[in-house]
N, C-alpha and C positions, 0 to 999 in steps of 0.2 A: 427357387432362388439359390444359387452355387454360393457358399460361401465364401473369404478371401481367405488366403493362406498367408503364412507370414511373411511375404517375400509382396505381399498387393497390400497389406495396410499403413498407413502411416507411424511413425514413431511415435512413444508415446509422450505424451504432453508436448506435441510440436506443434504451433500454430503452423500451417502452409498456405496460408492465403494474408495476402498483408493486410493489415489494418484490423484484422478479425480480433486481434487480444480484445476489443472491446465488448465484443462476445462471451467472451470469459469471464463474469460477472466473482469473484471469489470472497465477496462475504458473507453469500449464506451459509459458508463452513468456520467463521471466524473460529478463532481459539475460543476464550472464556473471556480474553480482554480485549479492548480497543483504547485507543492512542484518544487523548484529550488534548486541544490546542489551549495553552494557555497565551493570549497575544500579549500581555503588558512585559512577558519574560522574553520573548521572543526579539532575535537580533538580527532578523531575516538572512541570514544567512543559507540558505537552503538544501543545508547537510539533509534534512529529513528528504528532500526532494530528490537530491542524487541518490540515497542509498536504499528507497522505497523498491524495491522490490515487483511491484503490482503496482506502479503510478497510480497509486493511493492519495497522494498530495496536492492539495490546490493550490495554483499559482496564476496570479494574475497581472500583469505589468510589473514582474520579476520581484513578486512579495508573497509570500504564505498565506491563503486565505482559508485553510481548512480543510476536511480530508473530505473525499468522499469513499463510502464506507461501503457504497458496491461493490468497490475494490480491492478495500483493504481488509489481510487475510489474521489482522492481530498477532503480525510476527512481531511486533516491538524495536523493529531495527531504527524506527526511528527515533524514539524515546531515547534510544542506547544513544546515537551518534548526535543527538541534542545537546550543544555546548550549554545554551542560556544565559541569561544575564545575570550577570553577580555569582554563581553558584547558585541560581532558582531555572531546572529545567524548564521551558516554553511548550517541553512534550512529556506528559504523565501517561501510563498506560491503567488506565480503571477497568476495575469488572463491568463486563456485558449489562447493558439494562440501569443503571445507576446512573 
């Protein structure tokens, strides 16, 4: 078998086939935390949704229903851009396993 050179592989970390991101599974490398939904804070607004990174976020008839965690890589972006209600975030980031 010839190997490829650099000018025959693809770039790196490029999906080239559509719909494949789903293939890309990224949390069994999470960090050390993941995103916890808390919903009585939550004002569906769905900042966590647009700024997700890895469409980490469940959405179902345009409401937040939860993450799934196949996908999310524990980058916290959405913790950060979680307004909340009153001053009480609707997204906590906790240690892995707790």
């Amino acid at each position: 078998m010839k190997l490829k050179g650099w000018k025959d592989v693809n770039p790196g970390a490029v999906c080239t086939e559509a719909g494949s991101a789903l293939q890309f599974k990224t949390g069994s490398w999470r960090a050390a935390y993941r995103p916890r939904w808390i919903e009585e804070n939550c004002i569906q607004c769905l900042f966590c949704w647009a700024y997700c990174p890895d469409m980490a976020v469940n959405v179902k008839d345009g409401k937040m229903t939860g993450f799934n965690y196949d996908y999310c890589k524990g980058c916290g972006i959405c913790a950060l851009e979680c307004p909340g209600k009153k001053g009480n975030k609707a997204i906590v980031m906790e240690e892995e396993g707790k």
